[in-house]
Backbone and ligand atoms as CSV (ligand in chain L), in Angstrom:
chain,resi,resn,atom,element,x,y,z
A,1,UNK,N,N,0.843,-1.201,0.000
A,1,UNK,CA,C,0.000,0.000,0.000
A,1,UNK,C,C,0.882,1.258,0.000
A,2,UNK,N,N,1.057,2.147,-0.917
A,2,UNK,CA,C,1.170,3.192,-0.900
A,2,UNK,C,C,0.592,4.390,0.179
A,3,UNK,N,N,1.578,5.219,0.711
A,3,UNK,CA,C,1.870,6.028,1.739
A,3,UNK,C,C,0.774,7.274,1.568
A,4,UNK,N,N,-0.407,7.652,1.942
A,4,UNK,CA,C,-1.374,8.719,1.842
A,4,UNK,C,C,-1.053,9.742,2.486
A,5,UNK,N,N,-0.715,11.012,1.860
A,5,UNK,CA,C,0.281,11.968,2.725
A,5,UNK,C,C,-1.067,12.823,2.784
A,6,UNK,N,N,-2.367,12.550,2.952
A,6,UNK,CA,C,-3.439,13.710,3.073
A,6,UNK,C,C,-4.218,12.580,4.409
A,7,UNK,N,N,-3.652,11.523,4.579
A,7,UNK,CA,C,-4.029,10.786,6.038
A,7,UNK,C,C,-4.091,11.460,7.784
A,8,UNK,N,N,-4.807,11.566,8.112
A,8,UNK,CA,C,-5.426,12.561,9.000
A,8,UNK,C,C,-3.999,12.694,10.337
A,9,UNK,N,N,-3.248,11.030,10.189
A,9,UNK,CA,C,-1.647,11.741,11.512
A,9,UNK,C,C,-1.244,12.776,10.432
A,10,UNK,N,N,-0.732,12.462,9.368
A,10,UNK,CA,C,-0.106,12.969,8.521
A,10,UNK,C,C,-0.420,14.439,8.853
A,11,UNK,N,N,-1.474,14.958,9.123
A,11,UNK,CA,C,-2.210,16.278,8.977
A,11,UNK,C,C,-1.856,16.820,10.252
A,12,UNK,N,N,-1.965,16.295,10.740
A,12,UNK,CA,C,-1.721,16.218,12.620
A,12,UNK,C,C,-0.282,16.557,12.551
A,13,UNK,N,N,1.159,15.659,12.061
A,13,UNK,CA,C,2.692,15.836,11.953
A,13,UNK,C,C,2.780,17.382,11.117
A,14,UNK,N,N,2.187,17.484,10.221
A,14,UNK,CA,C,2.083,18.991,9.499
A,14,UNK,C,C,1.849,20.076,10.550
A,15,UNK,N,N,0.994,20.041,11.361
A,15,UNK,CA,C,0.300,20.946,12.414
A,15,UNK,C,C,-0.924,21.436,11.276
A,16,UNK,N,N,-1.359,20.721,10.643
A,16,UNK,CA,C,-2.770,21.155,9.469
A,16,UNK,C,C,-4.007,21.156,10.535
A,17,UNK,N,N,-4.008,19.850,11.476
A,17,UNK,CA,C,-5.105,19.947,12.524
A,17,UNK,C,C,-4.700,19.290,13.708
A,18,UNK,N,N,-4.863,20.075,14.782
A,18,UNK,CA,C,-4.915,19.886,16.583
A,18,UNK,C,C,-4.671,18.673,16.669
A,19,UNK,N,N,-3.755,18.121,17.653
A,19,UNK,CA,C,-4.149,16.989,18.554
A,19,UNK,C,C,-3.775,17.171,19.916
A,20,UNK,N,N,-4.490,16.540,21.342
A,20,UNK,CA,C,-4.171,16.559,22.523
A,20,UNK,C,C,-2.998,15.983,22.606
A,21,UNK,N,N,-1.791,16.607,22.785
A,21,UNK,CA,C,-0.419,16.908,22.140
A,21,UNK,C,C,0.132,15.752,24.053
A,22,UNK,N,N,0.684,14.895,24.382
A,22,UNK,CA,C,1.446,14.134,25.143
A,22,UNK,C,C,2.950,14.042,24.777
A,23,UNK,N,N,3.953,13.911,23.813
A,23,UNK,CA,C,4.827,13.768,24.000
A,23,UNK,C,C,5.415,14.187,22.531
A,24,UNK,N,N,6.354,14.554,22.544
A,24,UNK,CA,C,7.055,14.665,21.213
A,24,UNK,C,C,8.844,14.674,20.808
A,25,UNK,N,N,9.100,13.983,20.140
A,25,UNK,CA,C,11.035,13.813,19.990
A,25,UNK,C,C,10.927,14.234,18.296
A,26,UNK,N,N,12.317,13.791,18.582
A,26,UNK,CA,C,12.332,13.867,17.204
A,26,UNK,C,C,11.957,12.757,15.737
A,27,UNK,N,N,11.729,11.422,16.671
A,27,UNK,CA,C,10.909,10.518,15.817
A,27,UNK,C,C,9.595,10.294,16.198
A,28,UNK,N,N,8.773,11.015,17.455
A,28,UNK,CA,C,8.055,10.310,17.516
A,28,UNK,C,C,7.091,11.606,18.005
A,29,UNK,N,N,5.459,11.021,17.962
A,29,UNK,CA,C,4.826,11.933,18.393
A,29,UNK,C,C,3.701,10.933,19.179
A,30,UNK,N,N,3.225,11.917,20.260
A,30,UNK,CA,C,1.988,10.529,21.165
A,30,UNK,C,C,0.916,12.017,22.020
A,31,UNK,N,N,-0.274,11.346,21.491
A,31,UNK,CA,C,-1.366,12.479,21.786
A,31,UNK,C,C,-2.627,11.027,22.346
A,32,UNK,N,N,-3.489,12.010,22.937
A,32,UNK,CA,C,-4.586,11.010,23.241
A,32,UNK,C,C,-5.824,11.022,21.827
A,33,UNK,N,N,-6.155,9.861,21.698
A,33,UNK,CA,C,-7.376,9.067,21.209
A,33,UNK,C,C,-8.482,10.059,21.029
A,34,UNK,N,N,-9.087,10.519,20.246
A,34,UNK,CA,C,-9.952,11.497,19.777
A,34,UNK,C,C,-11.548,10.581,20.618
A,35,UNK,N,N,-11.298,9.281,20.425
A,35,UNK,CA,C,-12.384,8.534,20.751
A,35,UNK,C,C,-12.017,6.973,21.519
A,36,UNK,N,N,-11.435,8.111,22.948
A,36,UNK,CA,C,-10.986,6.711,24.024
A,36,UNK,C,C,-11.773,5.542,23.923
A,37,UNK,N,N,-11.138,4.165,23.788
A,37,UNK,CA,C,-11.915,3.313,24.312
A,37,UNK,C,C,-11.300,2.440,25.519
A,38,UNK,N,N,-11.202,3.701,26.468
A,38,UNK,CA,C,-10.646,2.850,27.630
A,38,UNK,C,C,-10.059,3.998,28.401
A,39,UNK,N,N,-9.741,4.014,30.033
A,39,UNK,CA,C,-9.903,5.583,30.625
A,39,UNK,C,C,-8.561,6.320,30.313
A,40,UNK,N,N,-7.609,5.069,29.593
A,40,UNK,CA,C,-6.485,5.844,29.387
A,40,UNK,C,C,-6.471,5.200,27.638
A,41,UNK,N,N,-6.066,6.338,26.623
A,41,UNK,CA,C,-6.122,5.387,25.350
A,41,UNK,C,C,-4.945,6.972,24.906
A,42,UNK,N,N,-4.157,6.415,24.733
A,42,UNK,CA,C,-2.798,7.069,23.678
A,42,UNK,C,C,-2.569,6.637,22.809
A,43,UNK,N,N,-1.903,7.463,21.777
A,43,UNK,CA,C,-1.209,7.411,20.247
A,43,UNK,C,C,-0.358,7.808,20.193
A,44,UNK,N,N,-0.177,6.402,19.669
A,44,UNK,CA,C,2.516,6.980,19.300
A,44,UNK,C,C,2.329,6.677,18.054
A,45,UNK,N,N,2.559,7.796,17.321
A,45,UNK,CA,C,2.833,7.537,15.716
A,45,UNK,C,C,4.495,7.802,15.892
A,46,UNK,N,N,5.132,6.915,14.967
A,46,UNK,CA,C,6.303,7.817,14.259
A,46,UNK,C,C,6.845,8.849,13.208
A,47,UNK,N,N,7.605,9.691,13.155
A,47,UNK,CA,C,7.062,10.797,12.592
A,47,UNK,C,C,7.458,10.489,10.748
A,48,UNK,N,N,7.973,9.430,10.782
A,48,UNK,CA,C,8.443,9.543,8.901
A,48,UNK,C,C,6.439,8.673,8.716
A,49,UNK,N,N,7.158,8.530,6.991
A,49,UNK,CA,C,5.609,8.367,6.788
A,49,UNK,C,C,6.435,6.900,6.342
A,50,UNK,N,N,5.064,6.134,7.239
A,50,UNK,CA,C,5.689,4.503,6.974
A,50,UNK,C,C,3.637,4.291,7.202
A,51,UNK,N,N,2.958,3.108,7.008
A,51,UNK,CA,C,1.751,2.938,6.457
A,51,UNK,C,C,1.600,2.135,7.794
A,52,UNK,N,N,2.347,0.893,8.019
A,52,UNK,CA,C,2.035,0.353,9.248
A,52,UNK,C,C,3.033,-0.756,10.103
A,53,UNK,N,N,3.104,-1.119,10.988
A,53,UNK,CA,C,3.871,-1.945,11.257
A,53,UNK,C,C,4.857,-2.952,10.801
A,54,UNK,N,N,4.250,-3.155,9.583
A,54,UNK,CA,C,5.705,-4.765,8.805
A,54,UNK,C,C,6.069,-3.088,7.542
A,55,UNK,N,N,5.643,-2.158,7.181
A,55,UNK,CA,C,6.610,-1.126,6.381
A,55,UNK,C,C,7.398,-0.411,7.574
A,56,UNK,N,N,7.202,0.052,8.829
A,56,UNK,CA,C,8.025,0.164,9.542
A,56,UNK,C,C,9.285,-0.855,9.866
A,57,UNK,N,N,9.074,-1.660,10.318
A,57,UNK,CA,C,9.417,-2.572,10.735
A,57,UNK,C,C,11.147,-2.975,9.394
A,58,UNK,N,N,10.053,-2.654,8.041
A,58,UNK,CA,C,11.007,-3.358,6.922
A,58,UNK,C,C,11.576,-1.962,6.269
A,59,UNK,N,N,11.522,-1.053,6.823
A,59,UNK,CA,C,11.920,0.483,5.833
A,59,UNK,C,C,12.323,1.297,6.531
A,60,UNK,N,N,11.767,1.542,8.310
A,60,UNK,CA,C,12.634,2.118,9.468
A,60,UNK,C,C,13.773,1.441,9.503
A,61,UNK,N,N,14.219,3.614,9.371
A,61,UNK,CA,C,16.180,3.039,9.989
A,61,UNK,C,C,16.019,2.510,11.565
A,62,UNK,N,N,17.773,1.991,11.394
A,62,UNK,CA,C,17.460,1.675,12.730
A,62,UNK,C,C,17.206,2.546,14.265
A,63,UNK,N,N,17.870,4.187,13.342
A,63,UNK,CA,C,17.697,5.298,14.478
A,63,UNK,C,C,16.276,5.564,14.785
A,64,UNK,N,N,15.053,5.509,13.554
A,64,UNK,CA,C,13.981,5.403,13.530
A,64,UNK,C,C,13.228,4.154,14.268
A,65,UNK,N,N,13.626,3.527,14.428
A,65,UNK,CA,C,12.635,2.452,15.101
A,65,UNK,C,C,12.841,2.164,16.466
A,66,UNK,N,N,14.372,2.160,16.885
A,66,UNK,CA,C,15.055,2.489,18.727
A,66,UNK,C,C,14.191,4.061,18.660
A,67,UNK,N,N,14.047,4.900,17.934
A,67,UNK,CA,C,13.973,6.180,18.575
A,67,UNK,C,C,12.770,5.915,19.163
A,68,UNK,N,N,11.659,5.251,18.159
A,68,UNK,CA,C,10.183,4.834,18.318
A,68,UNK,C,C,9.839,4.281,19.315
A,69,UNK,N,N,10.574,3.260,19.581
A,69,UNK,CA,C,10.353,1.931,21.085
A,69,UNK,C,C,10.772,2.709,22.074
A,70,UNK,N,N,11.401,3.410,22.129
A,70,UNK,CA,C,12.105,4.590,23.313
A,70,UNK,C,C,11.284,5.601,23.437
A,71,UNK,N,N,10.433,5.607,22.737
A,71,UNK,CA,C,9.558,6.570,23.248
A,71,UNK,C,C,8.018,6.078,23.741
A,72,UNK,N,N,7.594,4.916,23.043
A,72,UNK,CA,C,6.678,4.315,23.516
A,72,UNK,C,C,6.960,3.751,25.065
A,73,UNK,N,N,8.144,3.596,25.246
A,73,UNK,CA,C,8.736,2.413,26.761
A,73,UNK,C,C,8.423,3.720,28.028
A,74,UNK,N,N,9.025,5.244,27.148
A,74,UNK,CA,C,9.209,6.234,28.178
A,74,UNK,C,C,7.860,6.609,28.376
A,75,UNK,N,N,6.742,6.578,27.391
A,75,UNK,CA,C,5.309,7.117,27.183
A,75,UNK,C,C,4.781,6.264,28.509
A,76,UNK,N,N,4.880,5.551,28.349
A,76,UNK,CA,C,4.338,3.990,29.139
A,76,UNK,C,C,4.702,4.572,30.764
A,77,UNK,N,N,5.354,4.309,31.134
A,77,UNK,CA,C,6.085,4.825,32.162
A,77,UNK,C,C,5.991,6.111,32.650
A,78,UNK,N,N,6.268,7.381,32.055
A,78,UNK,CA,C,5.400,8.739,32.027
A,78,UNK,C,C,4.237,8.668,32.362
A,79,UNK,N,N,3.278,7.990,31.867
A,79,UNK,CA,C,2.070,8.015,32.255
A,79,UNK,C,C,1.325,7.148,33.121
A,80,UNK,N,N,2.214,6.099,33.393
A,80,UNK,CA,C,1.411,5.400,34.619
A,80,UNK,C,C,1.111,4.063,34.245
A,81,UNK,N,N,1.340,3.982,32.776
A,81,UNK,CA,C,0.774,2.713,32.379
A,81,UNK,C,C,1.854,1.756,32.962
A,82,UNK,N,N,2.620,1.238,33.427
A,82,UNK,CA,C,3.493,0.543,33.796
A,82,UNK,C,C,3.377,-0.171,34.898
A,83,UNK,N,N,2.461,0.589,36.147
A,83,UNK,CA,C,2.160,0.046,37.207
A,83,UNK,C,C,1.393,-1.250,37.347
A,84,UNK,N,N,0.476,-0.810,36.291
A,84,UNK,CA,C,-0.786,-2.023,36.784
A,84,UNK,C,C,-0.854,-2.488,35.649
A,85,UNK,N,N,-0.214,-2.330,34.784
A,85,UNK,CA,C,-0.448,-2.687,33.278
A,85,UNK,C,C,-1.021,-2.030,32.256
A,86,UNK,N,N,-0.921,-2.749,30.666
A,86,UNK,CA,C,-2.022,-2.094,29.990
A,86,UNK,C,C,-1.968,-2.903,28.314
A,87,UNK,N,N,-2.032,-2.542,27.383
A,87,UNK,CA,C,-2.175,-3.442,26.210
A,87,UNK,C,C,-1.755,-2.223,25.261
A,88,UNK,N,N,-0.991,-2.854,24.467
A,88,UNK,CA,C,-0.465,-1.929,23.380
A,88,UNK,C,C,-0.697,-2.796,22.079
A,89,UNK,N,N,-1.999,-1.863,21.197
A,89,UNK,CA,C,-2.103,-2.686,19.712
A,89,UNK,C,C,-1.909,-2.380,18.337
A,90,UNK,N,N,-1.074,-2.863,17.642
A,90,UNK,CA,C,-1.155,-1.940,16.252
A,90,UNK,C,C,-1.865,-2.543,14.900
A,91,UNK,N,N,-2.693,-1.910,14.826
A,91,UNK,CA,C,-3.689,-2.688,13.725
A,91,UNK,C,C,-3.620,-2.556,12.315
A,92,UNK,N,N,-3.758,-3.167,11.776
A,92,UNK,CA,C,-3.060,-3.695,10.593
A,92,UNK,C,C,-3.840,-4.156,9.301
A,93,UNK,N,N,-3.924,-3.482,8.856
A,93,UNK,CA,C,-4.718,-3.372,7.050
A,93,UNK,C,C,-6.411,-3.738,7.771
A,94,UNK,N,N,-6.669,-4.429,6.363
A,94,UNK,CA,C,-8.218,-4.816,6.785
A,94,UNK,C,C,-8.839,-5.392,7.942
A,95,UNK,N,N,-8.464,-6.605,7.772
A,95,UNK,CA,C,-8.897,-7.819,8.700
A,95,UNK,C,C,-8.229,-6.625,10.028
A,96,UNK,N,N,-7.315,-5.942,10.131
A,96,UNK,CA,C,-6.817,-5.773,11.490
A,96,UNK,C,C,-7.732,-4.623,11.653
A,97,UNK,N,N,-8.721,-3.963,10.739
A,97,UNK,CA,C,-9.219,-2.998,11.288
A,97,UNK,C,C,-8.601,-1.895,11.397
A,98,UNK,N,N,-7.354,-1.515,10.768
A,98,UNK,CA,C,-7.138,-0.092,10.750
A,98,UNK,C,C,-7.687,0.442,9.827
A,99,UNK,N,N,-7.653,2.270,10.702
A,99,UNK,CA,C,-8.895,3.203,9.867
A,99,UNK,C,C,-7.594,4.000,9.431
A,100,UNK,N,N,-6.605,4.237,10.105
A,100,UNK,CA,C,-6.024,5.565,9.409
A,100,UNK,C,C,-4.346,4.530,8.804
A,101,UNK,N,N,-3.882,4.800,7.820
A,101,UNK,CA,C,-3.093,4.420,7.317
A,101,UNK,C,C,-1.765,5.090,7.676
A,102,UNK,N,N,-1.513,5.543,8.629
A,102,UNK,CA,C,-0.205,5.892,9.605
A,102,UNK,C,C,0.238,5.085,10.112
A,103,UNK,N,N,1.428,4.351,10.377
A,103,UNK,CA,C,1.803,3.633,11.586
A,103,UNK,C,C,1.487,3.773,12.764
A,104,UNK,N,N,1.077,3.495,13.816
A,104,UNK,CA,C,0.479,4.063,15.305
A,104,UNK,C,C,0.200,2.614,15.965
A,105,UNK,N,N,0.427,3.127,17.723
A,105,UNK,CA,C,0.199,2.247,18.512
A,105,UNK,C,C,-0.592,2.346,19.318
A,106,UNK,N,N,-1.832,1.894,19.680
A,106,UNK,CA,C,-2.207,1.891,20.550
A,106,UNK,C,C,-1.924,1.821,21.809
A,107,UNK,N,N,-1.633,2.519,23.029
A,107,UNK,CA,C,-1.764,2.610,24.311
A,107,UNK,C,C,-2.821,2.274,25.321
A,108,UNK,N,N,-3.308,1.408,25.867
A,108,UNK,CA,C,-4.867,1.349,26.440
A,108,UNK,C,C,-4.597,1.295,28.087
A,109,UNK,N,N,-5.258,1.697,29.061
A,109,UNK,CA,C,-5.006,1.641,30.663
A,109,UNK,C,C,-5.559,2.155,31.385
A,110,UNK,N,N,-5.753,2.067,32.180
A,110,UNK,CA,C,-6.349,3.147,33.587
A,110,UNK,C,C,-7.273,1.947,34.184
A,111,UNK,N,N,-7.590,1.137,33.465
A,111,UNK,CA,C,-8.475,-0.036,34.117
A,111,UNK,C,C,-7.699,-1.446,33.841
A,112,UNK,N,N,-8.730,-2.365,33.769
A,112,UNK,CA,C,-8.856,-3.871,33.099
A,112,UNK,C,C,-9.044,-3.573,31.218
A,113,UNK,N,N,-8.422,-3.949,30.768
A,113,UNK,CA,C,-8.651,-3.736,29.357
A,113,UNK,C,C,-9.898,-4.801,28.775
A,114,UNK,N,N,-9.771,-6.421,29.676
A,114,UNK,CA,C,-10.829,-7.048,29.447
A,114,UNK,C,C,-9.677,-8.203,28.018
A,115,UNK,N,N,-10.945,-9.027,27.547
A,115,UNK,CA,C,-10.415,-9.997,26.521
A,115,UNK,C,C,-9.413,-9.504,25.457
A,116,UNK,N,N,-8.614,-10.270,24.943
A,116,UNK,CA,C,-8.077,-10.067,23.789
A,116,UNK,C,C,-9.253,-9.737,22.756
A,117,UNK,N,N,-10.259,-10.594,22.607
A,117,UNK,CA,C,-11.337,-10.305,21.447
A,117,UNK,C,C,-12.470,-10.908,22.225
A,118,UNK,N,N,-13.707,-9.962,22.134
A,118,UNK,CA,C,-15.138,-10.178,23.126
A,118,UNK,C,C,-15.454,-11.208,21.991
A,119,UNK,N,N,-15.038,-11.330,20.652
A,119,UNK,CA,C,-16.120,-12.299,20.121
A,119,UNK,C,C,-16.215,-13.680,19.897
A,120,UNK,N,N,-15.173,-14.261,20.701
A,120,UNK,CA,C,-14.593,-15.815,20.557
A,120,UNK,C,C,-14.743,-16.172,22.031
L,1,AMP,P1,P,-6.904,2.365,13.897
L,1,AMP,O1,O,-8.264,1.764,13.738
L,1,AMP,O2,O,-5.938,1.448,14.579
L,1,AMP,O3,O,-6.392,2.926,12.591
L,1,AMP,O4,O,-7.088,3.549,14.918
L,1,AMP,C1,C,-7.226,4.898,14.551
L,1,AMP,C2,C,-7.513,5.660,15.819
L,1,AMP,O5,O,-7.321,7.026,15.550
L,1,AMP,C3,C,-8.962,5.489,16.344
L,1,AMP,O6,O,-8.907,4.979,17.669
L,1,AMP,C4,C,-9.511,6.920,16.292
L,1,AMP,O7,O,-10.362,7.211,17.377
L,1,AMP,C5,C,-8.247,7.750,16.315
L,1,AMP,N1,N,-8.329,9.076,15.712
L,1,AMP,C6,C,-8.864,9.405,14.516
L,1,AMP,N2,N,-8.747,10.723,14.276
L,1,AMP,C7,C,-8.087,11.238,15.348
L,1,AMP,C8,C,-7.660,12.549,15.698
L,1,AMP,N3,N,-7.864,13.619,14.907
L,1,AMP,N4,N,-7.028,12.719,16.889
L,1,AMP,C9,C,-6.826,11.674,17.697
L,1,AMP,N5,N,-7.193,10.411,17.422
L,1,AMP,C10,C,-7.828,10.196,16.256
């Protein structure tokens, strides 16, 4: 899949539109969830334009991807998620249900997150 540079992080890394702004380096950026599903729900995008996890994964340098995990580990920790736990998900084309074609991780916490999947 080709990289959509009018994709709504994308717009967000521009400063084109707002986000509840949490952390920022120089690879990485982490704001809260426009539409928490859970009392704590964060977003770590990285800041190059990579589509999702296996193009990161296969096209992040390596300064890009330590910079990334180093900021998700410090996000985690910064915010509390570390104590009691929490679930970090990155979703992935169709079947995985991603809506925005950015790389991004989910952050989830402040409670019980509950099942891996309610529907099995
Ligand atoms: P995914 O389904 O993994 O692609 O998740 C995309 C997430 O982005 C959803 O949880 C949305 O609620 C969230 N989202 C969409 N637009 C914004 C925005 N402008 N600011 C913050 N979060 C957003």
């Amino acid at each position: 899949m080709a990289y959509d540079d009018n994709n709504i992080f994308a717009k967000i890394l521009r400063g084109e539109i707002p986000c509840n702004k949490i952390y920022e380096d120089d690879f990485s950026l982490a704001f809260h969830d426009i539409a928490p599903k859970a009392k704590q729900h964060i977003l770590v995008i990285p800041k190059g334009a990579y589509t999702d996890i296996v193009d990161f994964g296969a096209n992040g340098s390596a300064e890009e991807i330590k910079g990334f995990y180093s900021a998700v580990s410090k996000i985690a920790k910064d915010e509390g998620l570390t104590q009691d736990g929490f679930r970090s998900i990155a979703n992935t084309g169709n079947f995985g249900g991603q809506e925005v074609p950015h790389y991004h991780i989910h952050l989830l916490g402040g409670e019980p997150i509950g099942a891996l999947r309610s529907n099995v």
